[in-house]
C-alpha positions as CSV (number, residue, x, y, z in Angstrom):
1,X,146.7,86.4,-101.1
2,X,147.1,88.5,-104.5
3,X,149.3,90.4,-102.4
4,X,152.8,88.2,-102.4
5,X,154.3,86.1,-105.1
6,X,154.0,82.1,-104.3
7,X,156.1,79.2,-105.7
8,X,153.3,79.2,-108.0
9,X,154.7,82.6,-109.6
10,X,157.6,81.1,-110.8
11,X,158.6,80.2,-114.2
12,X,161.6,77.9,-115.6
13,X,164.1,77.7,-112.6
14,X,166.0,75.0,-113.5
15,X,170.0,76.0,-112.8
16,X,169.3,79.0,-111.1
17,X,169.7,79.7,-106.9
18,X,167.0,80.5,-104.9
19,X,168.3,81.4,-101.3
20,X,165.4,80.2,-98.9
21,X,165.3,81.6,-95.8
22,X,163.8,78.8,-93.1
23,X,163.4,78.6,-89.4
24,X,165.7,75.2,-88.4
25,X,166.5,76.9,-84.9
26,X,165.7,73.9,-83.6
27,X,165.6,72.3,-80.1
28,X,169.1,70.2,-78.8
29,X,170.1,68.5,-76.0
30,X,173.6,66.5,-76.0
31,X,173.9,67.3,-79.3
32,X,171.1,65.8,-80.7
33,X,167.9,67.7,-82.0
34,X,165.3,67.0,-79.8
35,X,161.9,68.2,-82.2
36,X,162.4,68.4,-85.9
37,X,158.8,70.2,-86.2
38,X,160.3,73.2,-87.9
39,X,162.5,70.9,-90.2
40,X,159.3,69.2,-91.6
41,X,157.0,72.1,-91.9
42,X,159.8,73.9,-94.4
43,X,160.5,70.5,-96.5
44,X,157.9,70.9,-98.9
45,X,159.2,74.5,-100.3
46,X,162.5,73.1,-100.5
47,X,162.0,70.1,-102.0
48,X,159.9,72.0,-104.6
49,X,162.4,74.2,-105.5
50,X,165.0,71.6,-105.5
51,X,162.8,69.2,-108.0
52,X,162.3,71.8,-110.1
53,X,166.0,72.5,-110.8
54,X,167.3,75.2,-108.7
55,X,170.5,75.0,-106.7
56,X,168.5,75.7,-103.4
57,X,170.7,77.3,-100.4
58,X,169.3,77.6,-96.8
59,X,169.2,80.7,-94.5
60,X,169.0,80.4,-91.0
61,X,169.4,81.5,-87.4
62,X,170.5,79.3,-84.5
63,X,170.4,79.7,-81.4
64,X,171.8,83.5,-80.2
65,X,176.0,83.8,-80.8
66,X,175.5,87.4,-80.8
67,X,177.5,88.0,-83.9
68,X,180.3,86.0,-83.1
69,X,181.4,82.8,-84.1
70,X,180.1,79.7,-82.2
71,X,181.1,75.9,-82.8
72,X,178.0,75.3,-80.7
73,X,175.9,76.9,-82.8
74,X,177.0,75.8,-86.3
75,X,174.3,74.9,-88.1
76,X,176.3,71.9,-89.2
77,X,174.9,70.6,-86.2
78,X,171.5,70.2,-88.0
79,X,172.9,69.3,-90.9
80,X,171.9,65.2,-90.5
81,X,168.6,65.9,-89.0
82,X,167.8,68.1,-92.6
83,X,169.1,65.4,-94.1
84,X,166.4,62.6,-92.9
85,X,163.7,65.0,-92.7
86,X,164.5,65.8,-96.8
87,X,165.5,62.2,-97.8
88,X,168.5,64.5,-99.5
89,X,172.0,65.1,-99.4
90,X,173.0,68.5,-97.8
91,X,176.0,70.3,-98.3
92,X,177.2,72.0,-95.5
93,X,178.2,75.5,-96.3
94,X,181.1,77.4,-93.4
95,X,180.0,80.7,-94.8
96,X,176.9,82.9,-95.9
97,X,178.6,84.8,-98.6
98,X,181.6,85.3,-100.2
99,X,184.4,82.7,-102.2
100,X,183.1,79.6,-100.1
101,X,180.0,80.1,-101.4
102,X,180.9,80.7,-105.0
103,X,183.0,77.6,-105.0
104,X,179.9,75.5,-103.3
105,X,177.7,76.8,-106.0
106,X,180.2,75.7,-108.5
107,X,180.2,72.0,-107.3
108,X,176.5,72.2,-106.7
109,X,174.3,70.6,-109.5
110,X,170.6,71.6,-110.5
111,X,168.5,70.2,-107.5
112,X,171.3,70.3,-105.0
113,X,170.6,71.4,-101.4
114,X,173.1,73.8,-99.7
115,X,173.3,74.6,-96.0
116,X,174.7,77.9,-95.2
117,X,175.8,78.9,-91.7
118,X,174.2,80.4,-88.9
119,X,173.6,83.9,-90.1
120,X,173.8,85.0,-87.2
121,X,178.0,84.7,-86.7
122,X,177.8,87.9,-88.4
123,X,176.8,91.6,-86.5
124,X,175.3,92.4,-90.0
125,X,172.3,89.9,-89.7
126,X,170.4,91.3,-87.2
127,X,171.6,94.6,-87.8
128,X,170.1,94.1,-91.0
129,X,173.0,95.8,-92.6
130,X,172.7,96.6,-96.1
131,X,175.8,95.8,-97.2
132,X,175.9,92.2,-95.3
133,X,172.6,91.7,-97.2
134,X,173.7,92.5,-100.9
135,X,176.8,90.1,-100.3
136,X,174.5,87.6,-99.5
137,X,171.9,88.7,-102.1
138,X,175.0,88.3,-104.8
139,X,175.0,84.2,-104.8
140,X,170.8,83.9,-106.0
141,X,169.0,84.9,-108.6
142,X,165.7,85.1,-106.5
143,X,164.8,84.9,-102.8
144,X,162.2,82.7,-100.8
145,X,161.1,83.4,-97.2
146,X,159.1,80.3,-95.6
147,X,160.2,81.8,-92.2
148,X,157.1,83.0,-90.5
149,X,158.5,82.3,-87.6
150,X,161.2,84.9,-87.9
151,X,159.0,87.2,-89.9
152,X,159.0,89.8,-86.7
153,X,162.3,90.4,-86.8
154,X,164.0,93.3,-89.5
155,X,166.7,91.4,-90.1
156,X,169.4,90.9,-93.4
157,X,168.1,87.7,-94.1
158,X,164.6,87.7,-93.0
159,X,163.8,91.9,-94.8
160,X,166.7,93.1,-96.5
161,X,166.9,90.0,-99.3
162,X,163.4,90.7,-100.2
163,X,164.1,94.2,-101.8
164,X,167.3,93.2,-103.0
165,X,165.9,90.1,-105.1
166,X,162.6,88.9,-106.8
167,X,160.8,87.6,-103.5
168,X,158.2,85.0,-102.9
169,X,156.7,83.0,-100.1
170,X,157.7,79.6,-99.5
171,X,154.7,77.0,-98.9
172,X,154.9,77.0,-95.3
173,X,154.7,81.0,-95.1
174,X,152.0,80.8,-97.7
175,X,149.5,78.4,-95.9
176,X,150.4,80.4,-92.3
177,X,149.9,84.1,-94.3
178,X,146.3,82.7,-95.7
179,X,145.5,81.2,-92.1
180,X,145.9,84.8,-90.7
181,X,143.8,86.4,-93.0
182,X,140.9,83.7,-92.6
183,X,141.1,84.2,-88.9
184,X,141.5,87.8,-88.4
185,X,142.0,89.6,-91.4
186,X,138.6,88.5,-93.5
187,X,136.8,86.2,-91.1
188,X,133.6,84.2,-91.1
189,X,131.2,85.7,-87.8
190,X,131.4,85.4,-85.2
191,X,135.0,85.7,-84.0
192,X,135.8,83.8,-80.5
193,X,139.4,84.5,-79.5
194,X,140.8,82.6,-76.3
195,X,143.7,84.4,-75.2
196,X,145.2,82.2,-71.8
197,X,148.6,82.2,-69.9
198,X,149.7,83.6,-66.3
199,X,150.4,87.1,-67.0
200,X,147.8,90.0,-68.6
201,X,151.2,92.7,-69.1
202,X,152.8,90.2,-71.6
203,X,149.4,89.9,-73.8
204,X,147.8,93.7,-72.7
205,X,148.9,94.7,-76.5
206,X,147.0,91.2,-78.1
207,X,143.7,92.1,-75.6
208,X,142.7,95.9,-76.7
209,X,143.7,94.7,-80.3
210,X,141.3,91.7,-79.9
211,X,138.2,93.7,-78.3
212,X,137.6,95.6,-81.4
213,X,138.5,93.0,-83.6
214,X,135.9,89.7,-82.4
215,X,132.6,89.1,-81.3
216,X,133.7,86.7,-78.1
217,X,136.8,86.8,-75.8
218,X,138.0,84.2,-73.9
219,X,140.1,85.0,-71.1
220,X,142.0,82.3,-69.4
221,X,144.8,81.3,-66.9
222,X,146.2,83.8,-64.5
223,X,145.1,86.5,-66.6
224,X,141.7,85.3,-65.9
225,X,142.0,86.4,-62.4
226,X,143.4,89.8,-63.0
227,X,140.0,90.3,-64.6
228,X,138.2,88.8,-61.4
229,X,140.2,91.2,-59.5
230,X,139.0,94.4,-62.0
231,X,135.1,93.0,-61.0
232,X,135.6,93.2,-57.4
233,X,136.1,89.5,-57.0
234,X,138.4,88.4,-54.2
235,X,140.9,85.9,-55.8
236,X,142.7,84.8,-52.8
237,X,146.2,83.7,-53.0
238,X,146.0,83.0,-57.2
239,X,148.3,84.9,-59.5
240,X,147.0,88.3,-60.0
241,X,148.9,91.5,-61.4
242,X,146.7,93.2,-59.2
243,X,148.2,96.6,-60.2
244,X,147.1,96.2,-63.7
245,X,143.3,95.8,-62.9
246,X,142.9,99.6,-63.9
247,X,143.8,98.6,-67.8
248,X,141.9,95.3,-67.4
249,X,138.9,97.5,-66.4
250,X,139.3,99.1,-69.3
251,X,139.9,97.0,-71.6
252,X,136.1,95.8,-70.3
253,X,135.0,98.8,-71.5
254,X,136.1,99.2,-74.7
255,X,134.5,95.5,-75.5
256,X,131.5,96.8,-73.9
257,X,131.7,99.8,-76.7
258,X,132.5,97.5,-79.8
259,X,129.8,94.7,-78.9
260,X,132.5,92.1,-77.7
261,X,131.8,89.5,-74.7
262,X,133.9,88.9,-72.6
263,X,134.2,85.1,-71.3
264,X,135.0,84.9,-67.1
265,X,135.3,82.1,-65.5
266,X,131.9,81.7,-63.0
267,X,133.3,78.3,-61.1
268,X,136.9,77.4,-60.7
269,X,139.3,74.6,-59.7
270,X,140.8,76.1,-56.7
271,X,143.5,74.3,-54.3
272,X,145.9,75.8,-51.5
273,X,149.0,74.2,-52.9
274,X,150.2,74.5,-56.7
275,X,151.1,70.7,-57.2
276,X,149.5,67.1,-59.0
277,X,146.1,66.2,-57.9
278,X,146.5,68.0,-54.5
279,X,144.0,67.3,-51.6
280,X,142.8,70.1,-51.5
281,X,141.7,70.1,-54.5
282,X,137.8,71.4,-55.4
283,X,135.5,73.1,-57.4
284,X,134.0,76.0,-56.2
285,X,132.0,79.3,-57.5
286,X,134.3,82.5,-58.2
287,X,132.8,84.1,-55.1
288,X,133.5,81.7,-52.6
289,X,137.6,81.4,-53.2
290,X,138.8,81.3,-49.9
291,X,141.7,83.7,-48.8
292,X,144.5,80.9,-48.6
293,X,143.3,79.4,-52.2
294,X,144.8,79.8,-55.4
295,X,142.5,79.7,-59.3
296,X,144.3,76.9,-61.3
297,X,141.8,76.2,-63.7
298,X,138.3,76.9,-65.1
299,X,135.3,75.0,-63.6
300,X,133.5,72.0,-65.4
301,X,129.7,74.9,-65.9
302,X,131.8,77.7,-66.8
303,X,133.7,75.6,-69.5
304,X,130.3,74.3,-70.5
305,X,129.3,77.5,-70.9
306,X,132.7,78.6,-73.6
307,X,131.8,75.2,-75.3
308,X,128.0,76.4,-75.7
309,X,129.1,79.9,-77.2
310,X,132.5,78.0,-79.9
311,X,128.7,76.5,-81.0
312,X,127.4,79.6,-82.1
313,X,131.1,81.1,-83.5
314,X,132.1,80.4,-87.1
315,X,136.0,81.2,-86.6
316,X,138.2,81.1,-83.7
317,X,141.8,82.4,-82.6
318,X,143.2,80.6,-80.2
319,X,147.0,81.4,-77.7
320,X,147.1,80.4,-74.6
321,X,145.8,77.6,-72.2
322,X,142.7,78.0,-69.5
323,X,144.2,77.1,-66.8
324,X,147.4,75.7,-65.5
325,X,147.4,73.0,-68.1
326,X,151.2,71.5,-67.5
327,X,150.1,70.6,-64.0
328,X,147.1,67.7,-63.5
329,X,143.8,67.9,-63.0
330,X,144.5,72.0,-64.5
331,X,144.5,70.8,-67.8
332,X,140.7,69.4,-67.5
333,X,139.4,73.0,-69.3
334,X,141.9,73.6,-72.0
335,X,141.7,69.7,-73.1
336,X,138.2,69.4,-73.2
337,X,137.5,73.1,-75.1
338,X,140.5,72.0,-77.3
339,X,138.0,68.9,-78.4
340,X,134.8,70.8,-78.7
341,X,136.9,73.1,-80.9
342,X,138.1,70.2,-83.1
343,X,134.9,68.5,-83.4
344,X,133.2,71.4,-85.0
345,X,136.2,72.0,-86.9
346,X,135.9,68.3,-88.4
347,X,132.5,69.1,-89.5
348,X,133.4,72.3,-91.0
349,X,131.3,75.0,-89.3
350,X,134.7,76.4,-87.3
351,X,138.1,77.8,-88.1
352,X,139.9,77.3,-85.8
353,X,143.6,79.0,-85.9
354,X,145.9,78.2,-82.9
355,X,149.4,79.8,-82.4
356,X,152.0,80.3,-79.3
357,X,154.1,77.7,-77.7
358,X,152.2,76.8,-75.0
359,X,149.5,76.5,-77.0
360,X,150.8,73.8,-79.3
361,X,151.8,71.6,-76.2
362,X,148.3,72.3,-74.7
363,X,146.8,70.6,-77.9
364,X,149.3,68.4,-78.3
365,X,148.1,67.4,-74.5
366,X,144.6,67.2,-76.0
367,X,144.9,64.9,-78.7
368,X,143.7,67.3,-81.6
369,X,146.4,69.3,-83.1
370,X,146.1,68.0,-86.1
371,X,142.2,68.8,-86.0
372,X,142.3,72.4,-86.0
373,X,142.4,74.5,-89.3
374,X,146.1,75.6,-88.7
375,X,148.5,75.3,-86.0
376,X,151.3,77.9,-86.0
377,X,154.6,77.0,-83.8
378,X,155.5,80.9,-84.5
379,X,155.5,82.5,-80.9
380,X,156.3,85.7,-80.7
381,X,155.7,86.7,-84.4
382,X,151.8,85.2,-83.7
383,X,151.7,87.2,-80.6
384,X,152.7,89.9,-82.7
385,X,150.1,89.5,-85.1
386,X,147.7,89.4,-83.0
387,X,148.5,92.8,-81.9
388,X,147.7,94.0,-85.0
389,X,151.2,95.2,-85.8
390,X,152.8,94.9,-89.3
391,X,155.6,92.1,-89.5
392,X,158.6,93.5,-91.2
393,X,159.4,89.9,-93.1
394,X,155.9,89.9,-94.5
395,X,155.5,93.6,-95.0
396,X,159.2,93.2,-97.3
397,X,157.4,90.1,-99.5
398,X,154.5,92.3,-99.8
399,X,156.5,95.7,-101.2
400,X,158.3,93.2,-103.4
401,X,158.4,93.5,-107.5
C-alpha cells in the first residue's frame, strides 16, 4: 500500500488542523440515528489524530439537500450520537468554510473535535468546484479521507481537498484499500466470487469484470435464473430479465475463454407464492420448475456443491445473497455458505472480503460478520470496484505529494 500516505506518514501534528473527511450519513427515524456502524468504523482515525494534537474538523455528507440548506439534514443532528460513539466533546460547526470556521478554530484547543456542516448545503460540493474546495482547503494544514464509502463520487470534499493539501488515508480507508488489493488486486488462488441479488442489468458491469479476473463465479438470486434462462432452462414464473439472456450467454463465454467456472444452481427451493414458509414450498431439480413456480433460493446439493469448491479457493469476494434471503426458509443457502465461508476463514486458509448492503444484513442474518476477513458497508463504491473502474477519492490520495 506504498502507494498512499497513512496516519503512519505523519510527523509532529500537535496544533495543527487536519480536515477528515468521514462517511456519518447515517440512518434516522424520528430523529434519532437508527445504526451508528459508520460512526464507529471512522472513530479510530479521529481519535488518533485528535490524541496526537491536531484540532480535527469533520467532513461530511447527509442525506441529499441538493445544495440547499436543510434543517433536516444538519448534521447537528448527529452531533450527540458522534459524541457517544467518541467518548468526546464535539463542537458543532454552522459552516464548512469561511469566518465561522476561523472563529471555531480559534476557540478550539489541540485535540478538539469539530463538526462541520453537511457539505452538501452548498452546489460547490458535488460540483466539485474548485473554488468551493480551496475555501475549504484554507482552514487545514493537511487532509485525511477515511471515506471509502464516498470514494466514487468526484466531489470537493471527497477529490478536490486531496490535490489542494498533503493527503493521507484515514484507518478505516487504509484497512478497506488493503482488503481490495488482497481480494482482487494481488490475490491468493484460486479466486471464488459470489455475486447474488434479483437483477443481472444492475451487476452486468461487476460480471464480465469478474470472469477474467477469478477462477470460480458464483451466481445467485434472480440473477441466477437469467442464466438458467441463457441454458435453455424453463424457469417458470421466477424473476428473470429474460431479454438480457443474450449478454448472460456471453458473458458464459468469455469465462469459458479465461478458464473461470461458472457456479448454477442444479436444485432449487421453488414455491408458487413469494411469502414465509409457504405450502407450497419444495425442493426440486432446475429442470423440473413447474410453469406456475417461482426460484427463491438454491437447493440443499447444489449449495453442497459451492461449499465443496470455497474448500478448494484460497480468497473469496463476496456481494449479494443466493437466494431471497429477507424472506424465510430463502435464506437457508446464503446462511449456511456464509458459515462454511467463515469457518475456513477462522482457520486461515480463506479470505474472505464481503461488500454491498444486502450483503452485510445477509451475514449479519448468518451470525458471522465478524468472521470474515473484511466487511465493507460501502455499496455502490464496492460495486464499483468490482467493476474494475478507478474511484476518483482513491485515485486523488494516490496522485497526492
Amino acid at each position: 500500500m506504498s502507494q498512499f500516505k497513512t496516519l503512519d506518514d505523519l510527523g509532529d501534528i500537535s496544533g495543527k488542523v487536519a480536515l477528515v473527511r468521514v462517511d456519518l450519513n447515517l440512518p434516522m427515524r424520528d430523529g434519532e440515528v437508527t445504526d451508528a456502524t459508520r460512526a464507529r468504523a471512522v472513530a479510530p482515525t479521529i481519535l488518533e489524530l485528535a490524541d496526537a494534537g491536531a484540532k480535527v474538523l469533520l467532513l461530511t455528507h447527509f442525506g441529499r439537500p441538493e445544495g440547499q440548506r436543510n434543517s433536516t439534514m444538519s448534521t447537528s443532528l448527529i452531533q450527540r450520537t458522534i459524541q457517544d460513539v467518541l467518548g468526546r466533546e464535539v463542537m458543532f460547526i454552522s459552516e464548512v468554510s469561511g469566518p465561522v470556521v476561523e472563529q471555531s478554530l480559534a476557540i478550539m484547543r489541540p485535540g478538539d473535535i469539530g463538526l462541520l456542516e453537511n457539505t452538501r448545503f452548498w452546489p460547490g460540493e458535488e460540483a466539485n468546484d474548485a473554488d468551493f474546495a480551496r475555501a475549504i482547503a484554507a482552514h487545514g494544514d493537511f487532509y485525511v479521507n477515511d471515506a471509502f464509502s464516498a470514494a466514487h463520487r468526484a466531489h470537493a470534499s471527497t477529490e478536490g481537498l486531496a490535490h489542494l493539501l498533503p493527503a493521507y488515508a484515514g484507518r478505516a480507508m487504509q484497512a478497506e484499500l488493503e482488503a481490495l488489493d488482497k481480494a482482487l488486486g494481488h490475490p491468493q488462488r484460486p479466486v471464488a466470487a459470489v455475486v447474488g441479488g434479483a437483477k443481472v442489468s444492475t451487476k452486468m458491469g461487476v460480471l464480465e469484470h469478474l470472469v477474467g479476473r477469478v477462477d470460480h463465479l458464483i451466481i445467485g438470486g434472480g440473477m441466477a435464473n437469467t442464466f438458467l434462462a441463457a441454458r435453455g432452462i424453463a424457469v417458470g414464473k421466477s424473476l428473470c430479465e429474460h431479454e438480457l439472456t443474450g449478454d448472460v450467454a456471453a458473458i458464459m463465454e468469455a469465462a469459458d475463454r479465461s478458464g473461470c467456472v461458472v457456479h448454477l444452481p442444479y436444485d432449487v427451493a421453488v414455491a408458487r407464492e413469494f411469502a414465509p414458509n409457504p405450502p407450497s414450498l419444495r425442493v426440486c431439480n432446475v429442470h423440473d420448475v413447474a410453469a406456475d413456480e417461482m426460484i427463491l433460493d438454491i437447493g440443499p446439493q447444489a449449495t453442497e456443491a459451492l461449499a465443496d469448491a470455497l474448500k478448494t479457493c484460497r480468497t473469496l469476494v463476496w456481494n449479494g445473497p443466493l437466494g431471497a434471503f429477507e424472506t424465510p426458509p430463502f435464506d437457508t443457502a446464503t446462511v449456511a455458505l456464509a458459515r462454511t465461508a467463515a469457518a475456513l476463514t477462522r482457520e486461515g486458509s480463506l479470505v474472505s472480503v464481503a461488500g454491498g448492503g444486502d450483503t452485510v444484513a445477509a451475514l449479519n442474518q448468518a451470525g458471522v460478520t465478524g468472521e470474515f476477513s473484511y466487511v465493507s458497508t460501502a455499496g455502490g463504491a464496492f460495486l464499483e470496484w468490482m467493476e474494475g473502474r478507478e474511484l476518483p477519492g482513491v485515485a486523488a490520495l494516490r496522485q497526492a505529494d
